[in-house]
TIGUDREN-137608 format. One record per residue (C-alpha): residue number from 1; x, y, z. Coordinates in Angstrom, 2 decimals, decimal comma, padded with zeros to 5 digits. Layout:
# TIGUDREN-137608
NUM X Y Z
...
END
This chain:
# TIGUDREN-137608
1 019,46 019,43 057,64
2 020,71 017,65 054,59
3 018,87 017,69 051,14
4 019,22 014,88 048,41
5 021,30 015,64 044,99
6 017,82 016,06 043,17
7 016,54 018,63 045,82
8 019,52 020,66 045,33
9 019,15 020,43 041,55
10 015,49 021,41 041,67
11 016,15 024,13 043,99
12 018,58 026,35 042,25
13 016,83 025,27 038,70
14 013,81 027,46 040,38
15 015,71 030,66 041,34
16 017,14 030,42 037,80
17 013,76 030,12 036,65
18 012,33 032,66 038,91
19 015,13 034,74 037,71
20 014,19 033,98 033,75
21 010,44 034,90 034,54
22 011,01 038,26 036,03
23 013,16 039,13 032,71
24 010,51 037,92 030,37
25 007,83 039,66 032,07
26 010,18 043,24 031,62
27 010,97 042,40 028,35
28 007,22 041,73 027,58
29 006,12 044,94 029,01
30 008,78 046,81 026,94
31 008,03 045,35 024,04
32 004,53 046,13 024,61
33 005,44 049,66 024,83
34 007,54 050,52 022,02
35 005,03 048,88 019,96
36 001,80 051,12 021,50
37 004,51 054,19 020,16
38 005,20 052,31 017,04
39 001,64 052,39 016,56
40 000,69 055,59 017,41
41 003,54 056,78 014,87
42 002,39 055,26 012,62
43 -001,49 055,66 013,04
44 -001,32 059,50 013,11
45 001,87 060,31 011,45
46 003,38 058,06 008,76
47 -000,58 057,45 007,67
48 -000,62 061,32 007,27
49 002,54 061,65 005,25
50 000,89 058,38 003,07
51 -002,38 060,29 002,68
52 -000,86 063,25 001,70
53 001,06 062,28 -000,88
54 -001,96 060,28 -002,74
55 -003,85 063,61 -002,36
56 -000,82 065,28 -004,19
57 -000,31 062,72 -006,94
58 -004,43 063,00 -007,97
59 -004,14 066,62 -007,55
60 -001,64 066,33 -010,28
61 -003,77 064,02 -012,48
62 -006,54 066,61 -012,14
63 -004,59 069,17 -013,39
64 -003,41 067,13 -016,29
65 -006,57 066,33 -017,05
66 -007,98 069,88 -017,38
67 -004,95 070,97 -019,68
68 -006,14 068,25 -021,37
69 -009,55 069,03 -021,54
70 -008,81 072,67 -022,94
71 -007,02 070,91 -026,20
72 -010,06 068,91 -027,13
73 -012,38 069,35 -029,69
74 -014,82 066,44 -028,90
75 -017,72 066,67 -026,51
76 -017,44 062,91 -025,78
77 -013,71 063,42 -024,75
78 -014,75 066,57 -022,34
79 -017,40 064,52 -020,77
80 -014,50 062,04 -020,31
81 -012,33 063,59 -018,44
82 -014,80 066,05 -016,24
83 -015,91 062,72 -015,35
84 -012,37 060,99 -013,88
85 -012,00 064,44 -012,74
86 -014,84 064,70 -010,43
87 -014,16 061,10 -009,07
88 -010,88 062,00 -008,40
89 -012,08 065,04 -006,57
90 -014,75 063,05 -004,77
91 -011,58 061,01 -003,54
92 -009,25 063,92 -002,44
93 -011,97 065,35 -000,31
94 -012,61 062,16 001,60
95 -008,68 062,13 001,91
96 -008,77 065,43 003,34
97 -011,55 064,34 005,60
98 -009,35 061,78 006,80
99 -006,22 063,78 007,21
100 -008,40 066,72 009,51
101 -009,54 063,24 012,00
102 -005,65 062,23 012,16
103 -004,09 065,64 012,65
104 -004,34 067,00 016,39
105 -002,04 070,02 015,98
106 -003,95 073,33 015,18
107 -001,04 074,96 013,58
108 -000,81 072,04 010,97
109 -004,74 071,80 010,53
110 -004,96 075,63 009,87
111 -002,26 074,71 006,95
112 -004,60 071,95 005,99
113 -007,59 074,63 005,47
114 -005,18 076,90 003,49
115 -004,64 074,10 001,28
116 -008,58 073,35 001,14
117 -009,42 076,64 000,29
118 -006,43 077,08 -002,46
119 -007,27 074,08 -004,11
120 -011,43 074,90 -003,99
121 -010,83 078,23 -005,84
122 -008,51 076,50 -008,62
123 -011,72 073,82 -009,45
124 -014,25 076,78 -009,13
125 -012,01 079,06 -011,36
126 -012,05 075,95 -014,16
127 -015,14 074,99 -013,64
128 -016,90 078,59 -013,90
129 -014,68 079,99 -016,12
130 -012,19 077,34 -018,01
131 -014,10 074,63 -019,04
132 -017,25 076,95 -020,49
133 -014,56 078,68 -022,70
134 -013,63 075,35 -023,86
135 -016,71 073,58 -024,61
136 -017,33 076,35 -026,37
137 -014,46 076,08 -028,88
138 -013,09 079,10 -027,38
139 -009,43 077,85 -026,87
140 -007,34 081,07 -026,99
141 -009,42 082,92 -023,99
142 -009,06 079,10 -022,22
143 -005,71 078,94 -022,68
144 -005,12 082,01 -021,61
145 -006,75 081,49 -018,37
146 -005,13 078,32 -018,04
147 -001,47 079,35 -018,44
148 000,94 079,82 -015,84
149 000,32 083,54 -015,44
150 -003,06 083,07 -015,78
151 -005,49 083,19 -013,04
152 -006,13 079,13 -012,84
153 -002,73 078,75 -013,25
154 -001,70 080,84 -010,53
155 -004,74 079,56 -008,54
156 -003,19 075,54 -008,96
157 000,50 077,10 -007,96
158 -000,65 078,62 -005,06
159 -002,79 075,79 -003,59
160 000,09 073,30 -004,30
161 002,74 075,87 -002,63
162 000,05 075,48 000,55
163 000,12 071,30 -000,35
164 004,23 071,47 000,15
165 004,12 073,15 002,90
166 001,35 071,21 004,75
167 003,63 068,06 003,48
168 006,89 069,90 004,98
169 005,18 070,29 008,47
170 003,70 066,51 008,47
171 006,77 064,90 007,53
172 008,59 067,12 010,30
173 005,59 065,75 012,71
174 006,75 062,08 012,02
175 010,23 062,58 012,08
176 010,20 064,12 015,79
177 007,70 061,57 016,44
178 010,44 058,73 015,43
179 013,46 059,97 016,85
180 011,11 059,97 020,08
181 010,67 056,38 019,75
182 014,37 055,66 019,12
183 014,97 057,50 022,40
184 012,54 055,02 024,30
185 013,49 051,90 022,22
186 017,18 052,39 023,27
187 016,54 053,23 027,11
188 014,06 049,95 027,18
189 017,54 048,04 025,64
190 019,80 049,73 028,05
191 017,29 048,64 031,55
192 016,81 045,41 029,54
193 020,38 044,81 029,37
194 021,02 045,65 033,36
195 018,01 042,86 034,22
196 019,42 040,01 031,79
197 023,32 040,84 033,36
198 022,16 041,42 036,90
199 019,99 038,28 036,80
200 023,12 036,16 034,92
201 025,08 037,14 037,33
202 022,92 036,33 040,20
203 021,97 032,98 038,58
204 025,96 032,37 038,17
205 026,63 033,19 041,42
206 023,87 030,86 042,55
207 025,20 027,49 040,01
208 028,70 028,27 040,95
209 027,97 027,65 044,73
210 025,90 024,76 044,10
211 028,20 022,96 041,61
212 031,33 023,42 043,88
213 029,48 021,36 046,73
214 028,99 018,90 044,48
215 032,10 018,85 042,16
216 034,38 018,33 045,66
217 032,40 015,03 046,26
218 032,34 013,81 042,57
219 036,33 014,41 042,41
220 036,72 012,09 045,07
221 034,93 009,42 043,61
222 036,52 010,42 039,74
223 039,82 009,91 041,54
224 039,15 006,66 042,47
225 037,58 005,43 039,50
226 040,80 006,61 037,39
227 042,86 004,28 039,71
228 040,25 001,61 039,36
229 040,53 002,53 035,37
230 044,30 001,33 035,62
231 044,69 -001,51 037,46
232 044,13 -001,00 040,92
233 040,98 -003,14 041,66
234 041,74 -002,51 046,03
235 040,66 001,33 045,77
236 037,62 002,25 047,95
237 035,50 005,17 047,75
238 034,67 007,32 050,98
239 032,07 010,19 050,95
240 029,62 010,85 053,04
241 027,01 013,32 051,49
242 023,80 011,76 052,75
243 022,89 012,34 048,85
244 022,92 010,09 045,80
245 026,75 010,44 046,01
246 027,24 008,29 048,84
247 024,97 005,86 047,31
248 026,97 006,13 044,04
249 030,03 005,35 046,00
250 029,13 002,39 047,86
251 027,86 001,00 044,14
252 030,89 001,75 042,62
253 032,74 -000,27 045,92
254 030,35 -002,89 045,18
255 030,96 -002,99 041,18
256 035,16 -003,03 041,74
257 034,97 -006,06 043,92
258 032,23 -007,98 042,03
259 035,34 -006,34 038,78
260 038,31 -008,58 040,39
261 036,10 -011,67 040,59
262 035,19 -011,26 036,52
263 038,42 -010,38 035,53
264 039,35 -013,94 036,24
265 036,75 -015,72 034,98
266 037,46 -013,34 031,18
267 040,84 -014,38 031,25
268 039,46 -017,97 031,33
269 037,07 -017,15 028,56
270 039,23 -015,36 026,08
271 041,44 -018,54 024,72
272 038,92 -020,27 024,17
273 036,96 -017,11 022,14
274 040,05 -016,59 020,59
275 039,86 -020,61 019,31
276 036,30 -019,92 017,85
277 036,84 -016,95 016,21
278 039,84 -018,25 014,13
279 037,23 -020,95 013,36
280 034,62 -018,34 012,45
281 036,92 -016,38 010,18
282 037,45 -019,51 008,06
283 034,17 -019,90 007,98
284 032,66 -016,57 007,05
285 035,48 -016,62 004,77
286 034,60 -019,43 002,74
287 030,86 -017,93 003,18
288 031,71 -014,53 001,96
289 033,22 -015,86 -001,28
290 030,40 -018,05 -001,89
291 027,80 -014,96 -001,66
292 030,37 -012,90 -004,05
293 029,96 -015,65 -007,10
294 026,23 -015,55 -006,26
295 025,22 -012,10 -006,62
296 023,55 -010,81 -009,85
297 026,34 -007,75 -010,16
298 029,73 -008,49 -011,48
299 032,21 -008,62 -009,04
300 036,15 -008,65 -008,91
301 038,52 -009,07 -005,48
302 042,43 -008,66 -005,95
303 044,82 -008,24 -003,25
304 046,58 -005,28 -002,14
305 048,61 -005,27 -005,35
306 046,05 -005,18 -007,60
307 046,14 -009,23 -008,68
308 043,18 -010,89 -009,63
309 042,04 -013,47 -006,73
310 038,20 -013,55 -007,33
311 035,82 -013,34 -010,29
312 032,10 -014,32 -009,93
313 030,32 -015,53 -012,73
314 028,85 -012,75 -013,81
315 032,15 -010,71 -014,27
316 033,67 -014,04 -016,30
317 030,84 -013,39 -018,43
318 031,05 -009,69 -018,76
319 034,89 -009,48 -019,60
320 035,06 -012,35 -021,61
321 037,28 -014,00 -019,25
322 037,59 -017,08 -017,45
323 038,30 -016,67 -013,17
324 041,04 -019,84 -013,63
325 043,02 -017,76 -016,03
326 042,59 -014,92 -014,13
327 043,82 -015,48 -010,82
328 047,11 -014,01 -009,89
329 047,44 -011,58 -012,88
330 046,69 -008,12 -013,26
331 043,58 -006,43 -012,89
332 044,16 -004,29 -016,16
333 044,22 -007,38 -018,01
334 040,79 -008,32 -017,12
335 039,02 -004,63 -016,58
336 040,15 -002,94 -019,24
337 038,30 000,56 -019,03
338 038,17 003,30 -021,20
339 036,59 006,54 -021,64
340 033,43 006,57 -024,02
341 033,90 009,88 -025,33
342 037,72 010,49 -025,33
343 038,31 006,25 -026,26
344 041,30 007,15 -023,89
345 041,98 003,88 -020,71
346 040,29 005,21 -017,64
347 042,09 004,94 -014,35
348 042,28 002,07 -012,81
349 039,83 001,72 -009,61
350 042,53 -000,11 -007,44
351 044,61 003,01 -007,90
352 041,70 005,15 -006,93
353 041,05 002,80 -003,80
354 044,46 002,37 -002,56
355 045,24 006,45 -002,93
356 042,01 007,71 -001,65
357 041,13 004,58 001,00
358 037,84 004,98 000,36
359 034,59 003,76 -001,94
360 034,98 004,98 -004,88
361 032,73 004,91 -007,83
362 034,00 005,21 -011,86
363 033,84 008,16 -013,66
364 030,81 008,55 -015,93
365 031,08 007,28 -019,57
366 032,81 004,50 -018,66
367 033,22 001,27 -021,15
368 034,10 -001,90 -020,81
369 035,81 -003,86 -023,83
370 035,41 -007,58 -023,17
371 038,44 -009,64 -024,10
372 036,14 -010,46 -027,93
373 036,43 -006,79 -028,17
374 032,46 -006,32 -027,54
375 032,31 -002,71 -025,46
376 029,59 -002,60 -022,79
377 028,73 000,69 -020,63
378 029,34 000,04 -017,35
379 028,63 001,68 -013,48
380 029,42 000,95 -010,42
381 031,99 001,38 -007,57
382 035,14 000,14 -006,25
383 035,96 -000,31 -002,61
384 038,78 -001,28 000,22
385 038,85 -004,47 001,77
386 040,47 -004,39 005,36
387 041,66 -006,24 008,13
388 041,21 -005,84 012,04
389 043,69 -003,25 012,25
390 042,09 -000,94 009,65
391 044,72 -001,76 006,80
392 043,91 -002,20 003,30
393 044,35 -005,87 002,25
394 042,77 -005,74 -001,19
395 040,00 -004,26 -003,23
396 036,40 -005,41 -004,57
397 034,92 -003,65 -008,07
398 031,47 -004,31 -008,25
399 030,03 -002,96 -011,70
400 027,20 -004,04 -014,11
401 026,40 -003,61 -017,46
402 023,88 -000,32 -017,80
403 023,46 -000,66 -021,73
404 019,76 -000,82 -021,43
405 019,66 001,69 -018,58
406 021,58 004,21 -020,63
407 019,43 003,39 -023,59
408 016,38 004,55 -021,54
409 018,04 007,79 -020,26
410 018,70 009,05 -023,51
411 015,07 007,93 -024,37
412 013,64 010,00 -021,54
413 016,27 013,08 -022,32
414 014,99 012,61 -025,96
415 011,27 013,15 -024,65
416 012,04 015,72 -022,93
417 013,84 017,70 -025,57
418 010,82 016,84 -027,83
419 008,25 018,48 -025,26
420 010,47 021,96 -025,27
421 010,82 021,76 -029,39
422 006,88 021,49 -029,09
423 006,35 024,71 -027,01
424 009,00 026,71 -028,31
425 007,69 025,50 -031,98
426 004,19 027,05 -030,68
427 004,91 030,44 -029,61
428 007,53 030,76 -032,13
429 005,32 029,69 -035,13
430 002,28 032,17 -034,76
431 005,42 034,85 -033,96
432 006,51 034,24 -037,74
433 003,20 034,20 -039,94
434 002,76 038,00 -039,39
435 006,16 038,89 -041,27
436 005,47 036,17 -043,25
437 002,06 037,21 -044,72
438 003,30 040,65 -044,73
439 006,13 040,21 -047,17
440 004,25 037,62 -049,23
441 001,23 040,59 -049,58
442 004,43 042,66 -050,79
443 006,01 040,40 -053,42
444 002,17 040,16 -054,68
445 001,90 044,05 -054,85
446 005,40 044,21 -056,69
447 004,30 041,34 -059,19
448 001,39 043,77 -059,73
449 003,18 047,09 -060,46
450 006,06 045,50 -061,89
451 004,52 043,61 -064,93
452 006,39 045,18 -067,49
453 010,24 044,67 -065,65
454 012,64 042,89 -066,52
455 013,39 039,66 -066,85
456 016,24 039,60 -064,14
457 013,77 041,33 -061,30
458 010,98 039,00 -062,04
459 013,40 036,26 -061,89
460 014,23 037,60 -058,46
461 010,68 038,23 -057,33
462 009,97 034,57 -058,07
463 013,26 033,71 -055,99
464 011,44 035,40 -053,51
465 008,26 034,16 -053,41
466 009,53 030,80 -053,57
467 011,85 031,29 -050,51
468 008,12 032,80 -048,84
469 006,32 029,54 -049,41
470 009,17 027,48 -048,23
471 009,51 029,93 -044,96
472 005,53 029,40 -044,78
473 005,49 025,47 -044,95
474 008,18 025,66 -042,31
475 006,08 027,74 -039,84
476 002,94 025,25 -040,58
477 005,11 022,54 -039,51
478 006,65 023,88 -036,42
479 003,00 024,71 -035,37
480 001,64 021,32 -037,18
481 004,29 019,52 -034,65
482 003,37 021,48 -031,59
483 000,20 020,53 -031,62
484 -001,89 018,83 -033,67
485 -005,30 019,70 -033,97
486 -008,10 016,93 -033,53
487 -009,22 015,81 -036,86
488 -012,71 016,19 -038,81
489 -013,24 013,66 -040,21
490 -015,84 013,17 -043,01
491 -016,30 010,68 -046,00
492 -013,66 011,45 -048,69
493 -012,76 009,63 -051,95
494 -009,32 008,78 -052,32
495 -008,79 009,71 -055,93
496 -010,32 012,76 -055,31
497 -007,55 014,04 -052,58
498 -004,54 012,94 -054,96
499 -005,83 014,51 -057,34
500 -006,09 017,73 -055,49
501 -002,89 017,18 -053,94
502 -001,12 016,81 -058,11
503 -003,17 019,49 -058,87
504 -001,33 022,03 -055,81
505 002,15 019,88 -056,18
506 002,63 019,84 -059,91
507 005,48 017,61 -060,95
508 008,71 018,70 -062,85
509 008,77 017,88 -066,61
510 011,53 015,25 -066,18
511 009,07 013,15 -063,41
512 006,07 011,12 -064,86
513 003,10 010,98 -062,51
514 000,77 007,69 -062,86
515 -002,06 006,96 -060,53
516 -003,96 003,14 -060,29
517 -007,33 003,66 -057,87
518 -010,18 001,78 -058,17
519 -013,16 004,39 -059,23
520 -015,23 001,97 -056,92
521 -013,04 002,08 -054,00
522 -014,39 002,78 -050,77
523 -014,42 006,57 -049,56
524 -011,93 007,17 -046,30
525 -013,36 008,76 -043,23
526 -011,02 011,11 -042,57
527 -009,71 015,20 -042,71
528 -009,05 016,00 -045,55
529 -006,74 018,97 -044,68
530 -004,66 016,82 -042,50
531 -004,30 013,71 -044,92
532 -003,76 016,32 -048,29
533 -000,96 018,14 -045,87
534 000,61 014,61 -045,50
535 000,10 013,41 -049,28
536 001,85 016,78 -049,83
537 004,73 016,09 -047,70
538 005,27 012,83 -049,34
539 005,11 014,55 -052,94
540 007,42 016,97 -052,61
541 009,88 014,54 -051,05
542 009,31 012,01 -053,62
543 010,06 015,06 -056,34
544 013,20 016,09 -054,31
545 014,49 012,59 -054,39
546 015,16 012,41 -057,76
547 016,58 015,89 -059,32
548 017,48 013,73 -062,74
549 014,19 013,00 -063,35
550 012,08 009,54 -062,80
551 008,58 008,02 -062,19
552 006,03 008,50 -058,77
553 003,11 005,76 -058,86
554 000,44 005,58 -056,76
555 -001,24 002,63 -056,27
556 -004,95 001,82 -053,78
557 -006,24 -001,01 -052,63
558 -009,43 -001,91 -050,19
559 -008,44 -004,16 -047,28
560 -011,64 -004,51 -044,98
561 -012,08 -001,30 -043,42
562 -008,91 -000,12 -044,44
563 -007,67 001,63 -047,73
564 -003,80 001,16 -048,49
565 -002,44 003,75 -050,67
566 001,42 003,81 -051,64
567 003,31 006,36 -053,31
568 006,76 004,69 -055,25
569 009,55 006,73 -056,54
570 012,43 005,77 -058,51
571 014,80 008,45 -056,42
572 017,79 007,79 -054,60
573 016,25 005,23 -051,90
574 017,06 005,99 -048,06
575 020,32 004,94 -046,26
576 019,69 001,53 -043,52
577 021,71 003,93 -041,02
578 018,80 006,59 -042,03
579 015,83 004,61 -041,80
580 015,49 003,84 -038,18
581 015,52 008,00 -038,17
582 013,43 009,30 -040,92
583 010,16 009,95 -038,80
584 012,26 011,90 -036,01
585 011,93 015,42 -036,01
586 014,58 017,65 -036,63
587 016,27 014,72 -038,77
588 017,15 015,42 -042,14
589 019,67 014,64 -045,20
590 019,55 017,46 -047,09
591 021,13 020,87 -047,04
592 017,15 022,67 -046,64
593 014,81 022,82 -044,32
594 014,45 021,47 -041,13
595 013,13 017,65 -040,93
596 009,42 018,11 -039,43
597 007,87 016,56 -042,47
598 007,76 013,33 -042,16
599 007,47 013,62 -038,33
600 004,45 016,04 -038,53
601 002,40 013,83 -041,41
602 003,28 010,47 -039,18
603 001,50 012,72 -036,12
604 -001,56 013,62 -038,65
605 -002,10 010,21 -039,76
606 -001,79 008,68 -036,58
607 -004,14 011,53 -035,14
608 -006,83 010,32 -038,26
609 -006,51 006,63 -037,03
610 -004,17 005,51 -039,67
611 -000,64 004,23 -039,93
612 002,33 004,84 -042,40
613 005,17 002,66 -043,22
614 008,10 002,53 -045,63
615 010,44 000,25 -047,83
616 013,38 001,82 -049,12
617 016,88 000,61 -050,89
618 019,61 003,12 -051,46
619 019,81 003,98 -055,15
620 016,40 002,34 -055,74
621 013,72 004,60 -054,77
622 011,28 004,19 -051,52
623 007,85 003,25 -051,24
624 005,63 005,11 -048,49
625 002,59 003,30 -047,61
626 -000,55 004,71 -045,97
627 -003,26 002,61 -043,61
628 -006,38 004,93 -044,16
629 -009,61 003,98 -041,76
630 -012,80 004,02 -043,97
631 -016,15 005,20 -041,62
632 -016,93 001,31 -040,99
633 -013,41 001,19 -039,23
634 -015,12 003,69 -036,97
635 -018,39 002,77 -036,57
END
């Protein structure tokens, strides 16, 4: 009786399978097993080592506790710890509850009672005798009774001598109960092992057989197909299986004469495909350079050599060069690369291409100088152009100009840098007012004692105090910057907060102070805290900026809603390289302090609705100017 291929297939698939089944079940049952031990070992063992040792670790706290107890002279603290005591107790006596419903060996529950009965004379004996004498002020006799000679202190030795040795004989328990497990886990491996070889073996034994009837029959039809696979079209397969074999044979008899009649007809049909694709080639050619000059990235071709033969329109306008003058010269002529932090010439990418053969991109930092000298930051790649036969026949660069990409990285890097200054300012800020307050409280005390030193340690206690403020303002601005606090606003008038903010910042004798605002003007809506902080600010600056002396003005005018206050100094004016920077934090020009001013009051004002500007020439003095909402603005 003959089967087909896929009944033979099927068939030893299922004794394989049977085979499979008969090993999962075993392994399924022994699994089963070792965990019902596992279990059990756990359950009534390792649990009872577990227990134990909690029951050992509040024994101890107990203990502690009444040592404790016999050093106190408060009632309140007695109560106290009777109190965790007798929860404590209420807890090891469930746990020995527990322990007696786990434990099924007599000679380790009779150790368990011994350790019961120890442990119930030690409470009685403090209890009855201990904590009496104590609460009675009566600490010698307590003591006494407590020590380790006396009779609670030999009571608590002897119960947790019985608690050791009830431990001892548990953990023993568990550790003959494991190595009893081991001894099963490794003969359920070792009869595991014998099925999964035996049934292998059998399943081997089983595909070998099957696979040899069929391998003799596919031979004879490989062997044909490898002479068909050279040349010999006349070869003709003979097997007969009955099976999909024989049909595959008579197909492939079938498919090499149907083979003879095409090969004729391709040789036909391959000079003429060989006339239209030297016509394509031209023609994707001329297509390909076309789409090259179109695209919106720059784009230079050159040969093998590294000559120029294309430039789209976009890379003319990027170097600065034109693709006629180009053409047949140099690439370095035309890319000229360097490296934006050394300034040193980068490598060229048609070096990089023809050493590595493959796409290569340009290191990072890299500029292009056009040929008017104009540098542009650049990215992009450079890659190998070939022909049929895999060799290299030129090289493409395709790069753009990433100026305004760049511009926003550093932008984003920038925020991101501000949003870490902001939390470490936080946590750092409160951190420092403690010292802070601390020595200023001392330099007070000092000033207080010290009234009739000298002149050379007042001098230094005002150095000190000085350097205290300044460390102060610093701290209020980290924390000012980290987060600014929503403003209450309330009617305020304007002449009102200068003058508070003169009053606190008190101008050197070589800087005159004048002040034009209306007495009619309208009152701002606004917090006054947050607005003096930032007319503060501005003061001080305006003081710093000129050292030799000169004149601050302020100057208010109603616009609508608005009040416009400006503060002018005749100081030393603000750099054009500066100005674009003056209101970023951490910026500053001078040797103190580190540049939150101006960014914290430009983050109060705007938080008050306002706005603040400034006009500056170097050696002329600057002009801050305040936009200050009045409560119509709001309403």
């Amino acid at each position: 009786m003959k089967f087909n291929l896929r009944t033979k297939l099927i068939g030893g698939y299922a004794v394989i399978l049977l085979l499979m089944i008969a090993v999962l079940l075993l392994g399924i049952y022994t699994s089963k097993t070792i965990k019902g031990r596992l279990e059990n070992i756990v359950r009534q063992d390792v649990k009872a080592t577990s227990i134990l040792g909690v029951v050992a670790r509040r024994s101890a706290f107990i203990r502690s506790n009444f040592l404790l107890h016999v050093l106190q002279s408060s009632i309140d603290d007695m109560n106290r710890y009777e109190s965790d005591n007798a929860d404590r107790e209420g807890k090891i006596n469930r746990d020995l509850d527990t322990l007696e419903n786990i434990i099924k060996d007599q000679s380790t529950l009779n150790k368990l009672a011994e350790f019961r009965a120890g442990w119930d004379t030690y409470l009685r004996i403090w209890k009855e005798h201990v904590i009496p004498l104590s609460r009675a002020n009566r600490y010698e006799e307590a003591f006494e009774l407590a020590r380790k000679r006396g009779v609670a202190g030999r009571a608590a030795r002897e119960a947790m001598y019985k608690l050791d040795e009830l431990y001892d004989v548990i953990d023993s328990i568990a550790e003959d109960s494991l190595k009893l497990s081991e001894q099963i886990f490794r003969k359920s491996q070792i009869i595991l092992l014998a099925v999964i070889i035996l049934a292998i073996i059998l399943g081997l034994a089983f595909g070998i057989r099957q696979s040899s009837l069929i391998a003799d029959n596919v031979n004879a039809v490989s062997k044909v197909a490898q002479l068909v696979a050279a040349g010999d079209l006349d070869q003709v397969v003979e097997v007969k299986t009955g099976d999909e074999i024989e049909s595959m044979a008579d197909s492939f008899n079938t498919m090499t004469s149907n083979m003879k009649k095409m090969v004729e007809e391709l040789r036909l049909e391959i000079t003429e495909r060989n006339r239209a694709e030297e016509a394509l080639r031209h023609k994707s050619e001329q297509y390909l350079c076309t789409t090259l000059k179109s695209i919106s990235d720059a784009v230079i071709a050159t040969d093998a050599k590294g000559l120029v033969t294309l430039m789209n329109f976009v890379a003319e306008d990027l170097t600065g060069w034109d693709e006629a003058e180009t053409v047949g010269g140099p690439l370095e002529d035309v890319f000229n690369i360097i490296n934006e932090q050394t300034g040193e010439r980068a490598e060229n990418p048609v070096a990089r291409v023809l050493r590595e053969g493959v796409i290569v991109g340009l290191a990072n930092d890299t500029v292009l100088i056009a040929r008017d000298g104009t540098k542009r930051p650049i990215a992009d790649s450079g890659a190998p152009i070939r022909d049929e036969q895999g060799n290299i026949i030129g090289i493409v660069i395709v790069f753009r100009d990433i100026t305004e990409i760049k511009g926003m990285q550093e932008r984003l890097v920038r925020s991101e840098k501000l949003a870490v200054l902001g939390e470490l300012a936080g946590g750092v800020g409160h951190e420092l007012r403690n010292p802070i307050g601390v020595m200023s409280n001392a330099v007070y005390y000092l000033n207080t004692i010290l009234s009739e030193a000298d002149e050379t340690t007042k001098e230094y206690l005002e150095i000190i105090s000085s350097e205290i403020s300044n460390a102060d303002k610093i701290v209020s601005d980290l924390l000012d910057f980290s987060h600014v606090k929503p403003a209450e606003r309330e009617d305020i008038a304007l002449s009102e907060l200068v003058a508070q903010v003169l009053e606190k910042q008190r101008a050197p004798e070589n800087v005159e102070v004048t002040t034009t605002i209306p007495p009619d003007l309208t009152p701002v809506f606004v917090d006054g805290r947050q607005i003096g902080q930032v007319l503060v600010n501005l003061v001080t600056n305006a003081y710093q900026a000129m050292p030799d002396g000169g004149r601050l003005t302020f100057r208010a005018i109603g616009e609508r809603d608005k009040v416009s206050l400006s503060m002018s100094d005749t100081g030393c004016g603000i750099s054009n390289e500066n100005m674009k920077n003056i209101f970023e934090p951490l910026f500053t020009t001078r040797a103190r302090g580190i540049g939150l001013g101006l960014a914290v009051s430009k983050g109060l004002v705007d938080a008050n609705g306002g706005s603040i500007k400034v006009e500056s020439k170097e050696g002329r003095g600057s002009t801050f100017t305040l936009i200050i909402p009045t409560k119509g603005a709001v309403s």
